[in-house]
HTML snippet that shows the backbone in 3Dmol.js (N, CA, C, O; Angstrom):
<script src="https://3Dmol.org/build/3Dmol-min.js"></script>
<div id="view" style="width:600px;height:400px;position:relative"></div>
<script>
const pdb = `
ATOM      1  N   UNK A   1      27.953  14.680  62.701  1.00  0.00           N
ATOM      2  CA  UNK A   1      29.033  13.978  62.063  1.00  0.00           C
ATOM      3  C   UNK A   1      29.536  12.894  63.019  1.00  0.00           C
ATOM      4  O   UNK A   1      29.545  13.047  64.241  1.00  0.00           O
ATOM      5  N   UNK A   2      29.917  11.883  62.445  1.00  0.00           N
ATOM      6  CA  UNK A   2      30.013  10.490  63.474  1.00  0.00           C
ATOM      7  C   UNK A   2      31.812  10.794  63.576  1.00  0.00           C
ATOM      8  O   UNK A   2      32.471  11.459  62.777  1.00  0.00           O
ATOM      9  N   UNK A   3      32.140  10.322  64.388  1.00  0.00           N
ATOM     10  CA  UNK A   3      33.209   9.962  64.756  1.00  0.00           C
ATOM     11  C   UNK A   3      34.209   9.582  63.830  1.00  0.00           C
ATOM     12  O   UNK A   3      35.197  10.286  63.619  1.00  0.00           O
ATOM     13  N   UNK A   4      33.991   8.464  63.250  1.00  0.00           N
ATOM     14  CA  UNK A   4      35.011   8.182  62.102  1.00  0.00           C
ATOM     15  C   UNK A   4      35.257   9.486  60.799  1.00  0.00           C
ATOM     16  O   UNK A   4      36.245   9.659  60.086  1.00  0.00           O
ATOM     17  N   UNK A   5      34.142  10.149  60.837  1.00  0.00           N
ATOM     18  CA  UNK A   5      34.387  11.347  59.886  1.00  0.00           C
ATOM     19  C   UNK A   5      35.242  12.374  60.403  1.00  0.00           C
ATOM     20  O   UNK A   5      36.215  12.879  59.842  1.00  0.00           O
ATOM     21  N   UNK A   6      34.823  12.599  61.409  1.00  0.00           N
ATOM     22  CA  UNK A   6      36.096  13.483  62.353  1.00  0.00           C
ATOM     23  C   UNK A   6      37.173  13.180  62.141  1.00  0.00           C
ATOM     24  O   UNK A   6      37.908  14.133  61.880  1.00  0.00           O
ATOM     25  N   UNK A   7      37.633  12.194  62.136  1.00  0.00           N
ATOM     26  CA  UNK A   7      39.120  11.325  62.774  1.00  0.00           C
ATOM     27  C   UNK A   7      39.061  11.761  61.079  1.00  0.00           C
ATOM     28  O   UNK A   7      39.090  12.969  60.847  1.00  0.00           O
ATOM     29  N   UNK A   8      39.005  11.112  60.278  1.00  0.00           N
ATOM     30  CA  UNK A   8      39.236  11.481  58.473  1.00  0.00           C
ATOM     31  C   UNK A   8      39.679  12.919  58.540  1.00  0.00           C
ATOM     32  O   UNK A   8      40.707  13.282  57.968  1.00  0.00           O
ATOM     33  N   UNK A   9      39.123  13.521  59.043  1.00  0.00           N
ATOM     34  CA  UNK A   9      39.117  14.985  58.828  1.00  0.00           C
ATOM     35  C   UNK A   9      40.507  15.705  58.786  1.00  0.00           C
ATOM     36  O   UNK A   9      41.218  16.416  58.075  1.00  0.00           O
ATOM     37  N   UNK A  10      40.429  14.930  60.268  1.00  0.00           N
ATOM     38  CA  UNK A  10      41.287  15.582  61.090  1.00  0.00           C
ATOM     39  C   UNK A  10      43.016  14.746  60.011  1.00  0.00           C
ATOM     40  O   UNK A  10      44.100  15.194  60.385  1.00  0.00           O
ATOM     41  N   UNK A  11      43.040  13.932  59.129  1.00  0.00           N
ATOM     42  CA  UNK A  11      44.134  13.327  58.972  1.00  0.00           C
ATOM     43  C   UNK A  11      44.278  14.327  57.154  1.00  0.00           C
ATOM     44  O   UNK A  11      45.269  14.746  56.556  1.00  0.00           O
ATOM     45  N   UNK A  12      43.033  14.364  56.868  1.00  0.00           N
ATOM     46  CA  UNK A  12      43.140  15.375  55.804  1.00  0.00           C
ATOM     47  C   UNK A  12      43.688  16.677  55.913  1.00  0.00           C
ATOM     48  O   UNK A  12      44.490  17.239  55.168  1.00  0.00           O
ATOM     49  N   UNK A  13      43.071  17.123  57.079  1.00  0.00           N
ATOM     50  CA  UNK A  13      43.840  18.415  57.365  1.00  0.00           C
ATOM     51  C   UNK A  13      45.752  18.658  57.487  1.00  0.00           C
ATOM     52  O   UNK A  13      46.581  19.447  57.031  1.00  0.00           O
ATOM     53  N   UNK A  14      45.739  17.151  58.605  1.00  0.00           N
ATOM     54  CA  UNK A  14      47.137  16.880  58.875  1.00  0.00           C
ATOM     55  C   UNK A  14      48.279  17.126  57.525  1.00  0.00           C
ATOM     56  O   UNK A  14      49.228  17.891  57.354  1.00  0.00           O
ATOM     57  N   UNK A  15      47.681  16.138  56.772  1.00  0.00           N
ATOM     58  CA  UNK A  15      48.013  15.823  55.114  1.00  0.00           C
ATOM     59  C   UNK A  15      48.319  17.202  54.298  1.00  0.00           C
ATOM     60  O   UNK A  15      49.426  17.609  53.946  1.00  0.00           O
ATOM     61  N   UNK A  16      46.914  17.879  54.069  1.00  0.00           N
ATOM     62  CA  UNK A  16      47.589  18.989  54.037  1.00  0.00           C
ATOM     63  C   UNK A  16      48.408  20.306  54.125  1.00  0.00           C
ATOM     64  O   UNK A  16      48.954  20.980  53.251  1.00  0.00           O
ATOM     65  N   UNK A  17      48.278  20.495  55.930  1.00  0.00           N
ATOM     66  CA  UNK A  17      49.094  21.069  56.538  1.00  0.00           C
ATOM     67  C   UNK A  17      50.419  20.941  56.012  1.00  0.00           C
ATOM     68  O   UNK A  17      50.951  21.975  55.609  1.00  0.00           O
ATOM     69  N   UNK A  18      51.543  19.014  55.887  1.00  0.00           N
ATOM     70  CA  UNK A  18      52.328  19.050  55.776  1.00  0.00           C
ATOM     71  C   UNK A  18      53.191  19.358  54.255  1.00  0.00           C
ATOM     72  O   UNK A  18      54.307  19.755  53.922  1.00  0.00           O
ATOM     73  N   UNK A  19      51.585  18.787  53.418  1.00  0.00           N
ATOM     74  CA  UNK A  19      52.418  19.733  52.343  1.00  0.00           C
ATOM     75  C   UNK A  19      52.617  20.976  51.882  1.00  0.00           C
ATOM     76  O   UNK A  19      53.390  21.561  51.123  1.00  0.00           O
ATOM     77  N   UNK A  20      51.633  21.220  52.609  1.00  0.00           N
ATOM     78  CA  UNK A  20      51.483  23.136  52.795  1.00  0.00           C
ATOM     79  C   UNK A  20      52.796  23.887  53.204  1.00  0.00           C
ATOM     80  O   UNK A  20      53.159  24.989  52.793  1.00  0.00           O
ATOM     81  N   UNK A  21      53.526  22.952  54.222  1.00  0.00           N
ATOM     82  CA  UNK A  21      54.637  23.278  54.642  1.00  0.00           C
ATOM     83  C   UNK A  21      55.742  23.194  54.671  1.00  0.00           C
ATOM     84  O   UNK A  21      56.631  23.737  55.326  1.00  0.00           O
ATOM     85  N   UNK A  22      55.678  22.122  53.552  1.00  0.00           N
ATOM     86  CA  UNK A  22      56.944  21.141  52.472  1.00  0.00           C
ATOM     87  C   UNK A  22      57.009  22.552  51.586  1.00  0.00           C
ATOM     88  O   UNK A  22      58.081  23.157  51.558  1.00  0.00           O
ATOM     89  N   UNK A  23      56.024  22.997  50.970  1.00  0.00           N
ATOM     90  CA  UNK A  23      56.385  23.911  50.032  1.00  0.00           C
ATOM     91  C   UNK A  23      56.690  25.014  50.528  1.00  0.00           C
ATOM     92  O   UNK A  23      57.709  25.445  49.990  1.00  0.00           O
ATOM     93  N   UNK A  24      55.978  26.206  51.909  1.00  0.00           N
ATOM     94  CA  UNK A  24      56.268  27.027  51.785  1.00  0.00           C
ATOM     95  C   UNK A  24      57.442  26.815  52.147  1.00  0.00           C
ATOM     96  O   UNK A  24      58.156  27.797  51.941  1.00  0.00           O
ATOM     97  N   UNK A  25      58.213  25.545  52.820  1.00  0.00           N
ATOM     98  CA  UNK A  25      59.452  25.588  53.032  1.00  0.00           C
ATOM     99  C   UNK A  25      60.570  25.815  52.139  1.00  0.00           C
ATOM    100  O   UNK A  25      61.512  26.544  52.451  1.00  0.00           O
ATOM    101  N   UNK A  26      60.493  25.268  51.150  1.00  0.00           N
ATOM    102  CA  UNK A  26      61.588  25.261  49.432  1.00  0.00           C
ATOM    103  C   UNK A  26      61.096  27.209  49.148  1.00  0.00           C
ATOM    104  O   UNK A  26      61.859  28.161  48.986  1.00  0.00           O
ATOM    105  N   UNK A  27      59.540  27.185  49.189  1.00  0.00           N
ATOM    106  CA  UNK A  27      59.420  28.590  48.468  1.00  0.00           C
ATOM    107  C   UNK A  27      60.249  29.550  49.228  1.00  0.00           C
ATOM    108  O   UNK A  27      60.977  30.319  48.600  1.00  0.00           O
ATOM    109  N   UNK A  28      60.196  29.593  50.995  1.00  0.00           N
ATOM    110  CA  UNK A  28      60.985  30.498  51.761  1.00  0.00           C
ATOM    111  C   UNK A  28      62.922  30.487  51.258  1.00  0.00           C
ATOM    112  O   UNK A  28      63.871  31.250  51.437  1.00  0.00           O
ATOM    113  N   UNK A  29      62.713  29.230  50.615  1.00  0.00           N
ATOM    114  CA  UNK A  29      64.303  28.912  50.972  1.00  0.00           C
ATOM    115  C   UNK A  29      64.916  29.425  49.765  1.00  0.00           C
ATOM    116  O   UNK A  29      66.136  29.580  49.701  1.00  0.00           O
ATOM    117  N   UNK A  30      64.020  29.738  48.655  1.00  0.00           N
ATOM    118  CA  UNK A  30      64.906  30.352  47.559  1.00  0.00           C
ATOM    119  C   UNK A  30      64.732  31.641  47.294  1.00  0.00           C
ATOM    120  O   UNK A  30      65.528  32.326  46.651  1.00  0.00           O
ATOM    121  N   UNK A  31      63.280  32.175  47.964  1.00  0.00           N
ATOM    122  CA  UNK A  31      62.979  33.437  47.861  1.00  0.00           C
ATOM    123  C   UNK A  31      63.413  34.490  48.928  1.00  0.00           C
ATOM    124  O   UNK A  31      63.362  35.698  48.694  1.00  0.00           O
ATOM    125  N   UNK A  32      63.757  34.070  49.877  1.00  0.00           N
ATOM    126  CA  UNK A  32      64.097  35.331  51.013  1.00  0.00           C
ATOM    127  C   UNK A  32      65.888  35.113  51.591  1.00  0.00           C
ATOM    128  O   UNK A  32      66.279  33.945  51.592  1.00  0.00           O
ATOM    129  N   UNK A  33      66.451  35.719  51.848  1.00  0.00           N
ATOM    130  CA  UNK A  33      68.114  36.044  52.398  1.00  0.00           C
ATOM    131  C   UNK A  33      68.125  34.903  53.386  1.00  0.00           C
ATOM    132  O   UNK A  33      67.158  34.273  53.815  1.00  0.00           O
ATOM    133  N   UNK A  34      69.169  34.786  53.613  1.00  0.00           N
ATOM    134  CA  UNK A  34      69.292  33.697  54.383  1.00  0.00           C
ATOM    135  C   UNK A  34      69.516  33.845  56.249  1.00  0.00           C
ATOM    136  O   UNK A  34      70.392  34.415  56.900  1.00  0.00           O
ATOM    137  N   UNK A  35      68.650  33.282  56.551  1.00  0.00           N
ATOM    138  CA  UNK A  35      68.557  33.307  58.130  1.00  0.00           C
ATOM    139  C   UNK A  35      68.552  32.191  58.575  1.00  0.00           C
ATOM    140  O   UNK A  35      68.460  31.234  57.807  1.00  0.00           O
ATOM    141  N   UNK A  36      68.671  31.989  60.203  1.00  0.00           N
ATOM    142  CA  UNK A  36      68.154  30.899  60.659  1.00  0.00           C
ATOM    143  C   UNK A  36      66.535  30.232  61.035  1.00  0.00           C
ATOM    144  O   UNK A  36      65.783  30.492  61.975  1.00  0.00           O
ATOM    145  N   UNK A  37      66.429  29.586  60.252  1.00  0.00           N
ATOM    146  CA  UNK A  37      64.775  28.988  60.655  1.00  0.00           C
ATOM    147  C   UNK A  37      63.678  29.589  59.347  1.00  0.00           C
ATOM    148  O   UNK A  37      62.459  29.708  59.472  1.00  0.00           O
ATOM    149  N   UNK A  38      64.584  29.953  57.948  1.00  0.00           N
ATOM    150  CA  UNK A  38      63.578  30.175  57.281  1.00  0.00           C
ATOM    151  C   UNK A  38      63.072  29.221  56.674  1.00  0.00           C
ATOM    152  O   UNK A  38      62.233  29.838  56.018  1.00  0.00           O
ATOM    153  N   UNK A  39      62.949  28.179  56.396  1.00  0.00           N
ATOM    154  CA  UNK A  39      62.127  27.027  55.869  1.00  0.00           C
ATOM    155  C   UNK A  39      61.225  27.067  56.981  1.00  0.00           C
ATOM    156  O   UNK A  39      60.057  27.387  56.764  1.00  0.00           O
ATOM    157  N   UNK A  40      61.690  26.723  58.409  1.00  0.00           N
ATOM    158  CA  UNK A  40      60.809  26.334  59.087  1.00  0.00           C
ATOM    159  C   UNK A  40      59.375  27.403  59.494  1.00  0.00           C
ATOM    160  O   UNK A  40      58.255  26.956  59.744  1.00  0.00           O
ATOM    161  N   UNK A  41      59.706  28.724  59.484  1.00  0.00           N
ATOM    162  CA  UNK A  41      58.685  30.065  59.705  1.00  0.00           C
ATOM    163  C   UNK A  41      58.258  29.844  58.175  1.00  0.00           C
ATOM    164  O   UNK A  41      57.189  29.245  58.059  1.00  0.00           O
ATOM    165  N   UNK A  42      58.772  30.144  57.203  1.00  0.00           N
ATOM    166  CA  UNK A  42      58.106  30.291  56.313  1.00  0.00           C
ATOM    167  C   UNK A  42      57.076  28.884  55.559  1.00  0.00           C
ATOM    168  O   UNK A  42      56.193  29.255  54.787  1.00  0.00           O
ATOM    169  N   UNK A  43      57.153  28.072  55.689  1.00  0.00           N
ATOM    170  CA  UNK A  43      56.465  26.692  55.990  1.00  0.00           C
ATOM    171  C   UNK A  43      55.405  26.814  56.957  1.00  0.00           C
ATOM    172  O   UNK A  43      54.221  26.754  56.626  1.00  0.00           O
ATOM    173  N   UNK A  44      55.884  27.023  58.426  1.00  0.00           N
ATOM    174  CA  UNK A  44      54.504  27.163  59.200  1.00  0.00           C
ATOM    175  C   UNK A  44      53.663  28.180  58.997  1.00  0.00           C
ATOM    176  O   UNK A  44      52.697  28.389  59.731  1.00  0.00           O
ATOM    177  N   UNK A  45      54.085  29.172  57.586  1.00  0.00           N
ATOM    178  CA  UNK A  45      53.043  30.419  57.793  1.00  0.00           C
ATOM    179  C   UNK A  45      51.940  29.342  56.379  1.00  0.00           C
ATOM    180  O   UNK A  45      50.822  28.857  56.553  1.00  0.00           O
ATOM    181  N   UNK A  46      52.534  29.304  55.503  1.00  0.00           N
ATOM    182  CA  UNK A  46      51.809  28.613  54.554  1.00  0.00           C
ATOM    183  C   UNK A  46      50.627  27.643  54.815  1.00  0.00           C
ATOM    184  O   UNK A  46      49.489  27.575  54.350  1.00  0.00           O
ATOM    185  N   UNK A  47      51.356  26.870  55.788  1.00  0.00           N
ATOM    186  CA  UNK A  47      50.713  25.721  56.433  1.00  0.00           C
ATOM    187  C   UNK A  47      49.057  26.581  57.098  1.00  0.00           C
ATOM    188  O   UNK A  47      47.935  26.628  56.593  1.00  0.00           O
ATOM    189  N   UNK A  48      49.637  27.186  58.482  1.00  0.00           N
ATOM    190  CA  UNK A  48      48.674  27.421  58.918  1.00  0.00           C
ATOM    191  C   UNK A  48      47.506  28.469  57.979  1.00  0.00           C
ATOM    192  O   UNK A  48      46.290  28.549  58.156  1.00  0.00           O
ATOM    193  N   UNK A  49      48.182  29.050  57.166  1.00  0.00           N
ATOM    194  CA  UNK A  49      46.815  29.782  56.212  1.00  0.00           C
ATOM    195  C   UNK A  49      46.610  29.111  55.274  1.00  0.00           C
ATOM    196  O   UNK A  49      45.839  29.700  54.516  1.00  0.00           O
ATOM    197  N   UNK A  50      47.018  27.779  54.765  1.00  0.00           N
ATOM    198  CA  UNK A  50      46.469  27.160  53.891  1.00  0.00           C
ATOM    199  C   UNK A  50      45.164  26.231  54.428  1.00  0.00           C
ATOM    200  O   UNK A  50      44.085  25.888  53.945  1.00  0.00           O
ATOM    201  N   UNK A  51      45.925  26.007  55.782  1.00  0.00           N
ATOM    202  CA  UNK A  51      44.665  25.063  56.244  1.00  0.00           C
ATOM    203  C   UNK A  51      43.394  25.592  57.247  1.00  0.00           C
ATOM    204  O   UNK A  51      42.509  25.015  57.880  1.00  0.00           O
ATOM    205  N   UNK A  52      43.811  27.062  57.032  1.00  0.00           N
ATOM    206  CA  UNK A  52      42.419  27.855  58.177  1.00  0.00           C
ATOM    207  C   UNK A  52      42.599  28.208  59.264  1.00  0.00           C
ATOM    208  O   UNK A  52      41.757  28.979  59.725  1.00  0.00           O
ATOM    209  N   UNK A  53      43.758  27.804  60.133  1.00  0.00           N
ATOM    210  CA  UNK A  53      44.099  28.135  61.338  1.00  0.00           C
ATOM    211  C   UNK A  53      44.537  29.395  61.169  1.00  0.00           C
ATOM    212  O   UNK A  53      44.175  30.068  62.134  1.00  0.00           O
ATOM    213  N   UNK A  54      45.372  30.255  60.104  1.00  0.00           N
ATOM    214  CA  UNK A  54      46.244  31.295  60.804  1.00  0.00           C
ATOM    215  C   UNK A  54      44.335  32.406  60.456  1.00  0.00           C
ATOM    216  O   UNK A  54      44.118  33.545  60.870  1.00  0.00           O
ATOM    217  N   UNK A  55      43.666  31.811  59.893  1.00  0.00           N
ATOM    218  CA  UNK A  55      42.837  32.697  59.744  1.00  0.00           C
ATOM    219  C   UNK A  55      41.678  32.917  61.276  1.00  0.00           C
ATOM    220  O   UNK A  55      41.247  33.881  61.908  1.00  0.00           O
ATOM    221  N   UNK A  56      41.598  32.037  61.319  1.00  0.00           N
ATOM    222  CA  UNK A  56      41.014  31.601  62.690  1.00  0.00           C
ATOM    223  C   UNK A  56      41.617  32.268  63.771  1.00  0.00           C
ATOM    224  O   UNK A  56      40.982  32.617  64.767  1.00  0.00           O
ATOM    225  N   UNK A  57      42.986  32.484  63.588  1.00  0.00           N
ATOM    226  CA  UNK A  57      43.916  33.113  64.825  1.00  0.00           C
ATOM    227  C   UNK A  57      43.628  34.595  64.581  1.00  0.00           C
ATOM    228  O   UNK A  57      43.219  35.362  65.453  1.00  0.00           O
ATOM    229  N   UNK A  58      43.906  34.953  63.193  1.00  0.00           N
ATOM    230  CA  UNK A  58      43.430  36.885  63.434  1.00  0.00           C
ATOM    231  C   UNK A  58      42.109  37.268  63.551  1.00  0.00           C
ATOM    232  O   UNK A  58      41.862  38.386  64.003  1.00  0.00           O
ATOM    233  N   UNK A  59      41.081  36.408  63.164  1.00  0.00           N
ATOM    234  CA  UNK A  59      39.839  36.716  63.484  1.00  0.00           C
ATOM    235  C   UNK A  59      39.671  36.850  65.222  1.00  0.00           C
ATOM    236  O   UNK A  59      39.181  37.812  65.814  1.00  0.00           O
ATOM    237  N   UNK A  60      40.243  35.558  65.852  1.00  0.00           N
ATOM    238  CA  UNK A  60      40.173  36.063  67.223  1.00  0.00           C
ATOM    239  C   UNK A  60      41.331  36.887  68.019  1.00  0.00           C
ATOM    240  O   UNK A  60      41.490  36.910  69.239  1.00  0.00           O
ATOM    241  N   UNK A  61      41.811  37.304  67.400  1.00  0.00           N
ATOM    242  CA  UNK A  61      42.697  37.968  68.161  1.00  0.00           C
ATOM    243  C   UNK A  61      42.075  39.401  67.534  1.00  0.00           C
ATOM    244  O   UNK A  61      42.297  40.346  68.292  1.00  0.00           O
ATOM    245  N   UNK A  62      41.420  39.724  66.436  1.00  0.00           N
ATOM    246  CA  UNK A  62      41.205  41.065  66.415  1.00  0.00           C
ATOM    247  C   UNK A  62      39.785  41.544  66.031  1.00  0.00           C
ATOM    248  O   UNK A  62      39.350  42.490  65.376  1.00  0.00           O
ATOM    249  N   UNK A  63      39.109  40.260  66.866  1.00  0.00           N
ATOM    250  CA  UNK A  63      37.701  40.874  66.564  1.00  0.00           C
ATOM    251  C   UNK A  63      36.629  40.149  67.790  1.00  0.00           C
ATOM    252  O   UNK A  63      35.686  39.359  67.838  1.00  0.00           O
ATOM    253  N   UNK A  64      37.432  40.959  68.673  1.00  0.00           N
ATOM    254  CA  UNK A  64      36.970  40.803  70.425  1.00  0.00           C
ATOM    255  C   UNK A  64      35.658  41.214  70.607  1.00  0.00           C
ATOM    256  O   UNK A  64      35.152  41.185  71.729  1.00  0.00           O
TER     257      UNK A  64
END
`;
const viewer = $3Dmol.createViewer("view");
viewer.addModel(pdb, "pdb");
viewer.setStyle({}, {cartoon: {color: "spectrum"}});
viewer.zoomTo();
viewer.render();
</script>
């Protein structure tokens, strides 16, 4: 893969990450009690398993 496809990639991913995390943010914010930082946790969980990372993270963390 050349270079310029990478860089694409990498802005697609970005792209979706943030709307991944636009929503789980509103979804955290009407569905769970109110705390501090729930848009923001509940957003970065969406995010990162929408876009493959949080999966990537338990695979290596639990399959040493």
């Amino acid at each position: 893969m050349n270079k310029k496809a990478q860089g694409e990639e990498i802005v697609v991913y970005a792209v979706v990450f943030l709307v991944l995390f636009f929503i789980g943010g509103f979804i955290g914010s009407f569905s769970f009690p109110a705390f501090p930082g729930r848009f923001f946790i509940c957003g970065l969980v969406l995010g990162a398993f929408g876009t493959g990372a949080g999966a990537f993270i338990i695979k290596v963390i639990f399959h040493k």
